[in-house]
C-alpha positions as CSV (number, residue, x, y, z in Angstrom):
1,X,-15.4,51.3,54.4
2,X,-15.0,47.9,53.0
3,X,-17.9,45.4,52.7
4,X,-16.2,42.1,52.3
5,X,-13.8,43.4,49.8
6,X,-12.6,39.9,48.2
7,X,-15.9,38.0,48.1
8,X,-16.3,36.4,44.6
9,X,-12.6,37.2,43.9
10,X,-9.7,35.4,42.6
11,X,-6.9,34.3,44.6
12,X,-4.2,37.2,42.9
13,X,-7.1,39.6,43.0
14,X,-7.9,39.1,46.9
15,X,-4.3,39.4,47.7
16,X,-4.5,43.0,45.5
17,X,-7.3,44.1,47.4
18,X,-5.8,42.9,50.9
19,X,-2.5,45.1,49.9
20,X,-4.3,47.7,49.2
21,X,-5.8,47.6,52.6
22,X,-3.3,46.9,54.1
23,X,-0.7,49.8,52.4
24,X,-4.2,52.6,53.2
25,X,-4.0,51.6,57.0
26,X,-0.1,51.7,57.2
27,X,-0.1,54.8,55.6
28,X,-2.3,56.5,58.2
29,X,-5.5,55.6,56.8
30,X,-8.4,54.1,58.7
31,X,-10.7,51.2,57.0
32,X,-13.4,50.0,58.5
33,X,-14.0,46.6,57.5
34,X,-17.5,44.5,57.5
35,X,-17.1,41.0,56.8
36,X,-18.2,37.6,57.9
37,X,-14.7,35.8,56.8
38,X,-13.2,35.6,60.3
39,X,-9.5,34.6,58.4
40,X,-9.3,38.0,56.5
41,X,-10.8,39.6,59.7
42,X,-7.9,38.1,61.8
43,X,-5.5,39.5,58.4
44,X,-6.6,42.9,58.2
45,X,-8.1,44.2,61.4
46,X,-6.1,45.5,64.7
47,X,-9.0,44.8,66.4
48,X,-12.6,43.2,66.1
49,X,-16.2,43.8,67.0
50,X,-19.0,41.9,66.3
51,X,-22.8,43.3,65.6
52,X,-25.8,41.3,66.3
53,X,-29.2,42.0,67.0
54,X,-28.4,46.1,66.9
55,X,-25.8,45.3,69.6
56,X,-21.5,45.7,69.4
57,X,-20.2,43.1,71.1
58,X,-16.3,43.4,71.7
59,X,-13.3,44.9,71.4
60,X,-12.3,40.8,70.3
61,X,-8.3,40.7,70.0
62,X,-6.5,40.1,66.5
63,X,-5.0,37.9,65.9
64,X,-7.5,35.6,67.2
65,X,-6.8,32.5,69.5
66,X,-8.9,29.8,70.0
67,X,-11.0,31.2,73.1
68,X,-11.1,34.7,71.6
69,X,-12.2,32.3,68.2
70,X,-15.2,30.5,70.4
71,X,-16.5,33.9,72.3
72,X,-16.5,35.2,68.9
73,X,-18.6,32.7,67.2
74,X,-20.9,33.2,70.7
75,X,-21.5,36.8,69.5
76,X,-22.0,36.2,66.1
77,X,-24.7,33.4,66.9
78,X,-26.4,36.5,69.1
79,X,-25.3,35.3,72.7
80,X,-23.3,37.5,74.8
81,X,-19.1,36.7,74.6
């Protein structure tokens, strides 16, 4: 489990963590990842889901387009996608 893994970080540092990430899930591993940065969301994640009010909302498909962007940012304001 990450918990917004490069928040606070340097640019060279981020992009170690990301690989990192990256090299645990393409080796088999599973992460999950909780972050409010939808870019390194749509960078690291197969898929999406967003919590809200004690509810999932999703799956939401990575990479994300511009509808899948809006219904996202729905979900995350608490309405339903």
């Amino acid at each position: 489990m990450a918990a917004s893994p490069t928040r606070g970080l340097d640019v060279d540092a981020a992009a170690a963590v990301r690989g990192d990430l990256l090299g645990f899930a393409e080796a088999g591993g599973a992460v999950l990842l909780v972050s409010a940065d939808l870019d390194e969301i749509g960078e690291l994640c197969h898929r999406a889901y967003v919590l809200s009010r004690g509810a999932a909302t999703g799956p939401f498909p990575v990479p994300f387009d511009a509808p899948t962007l809006s219904a996202v940012g729905v979900a995350m304001a608490g309405g339903r996608a």
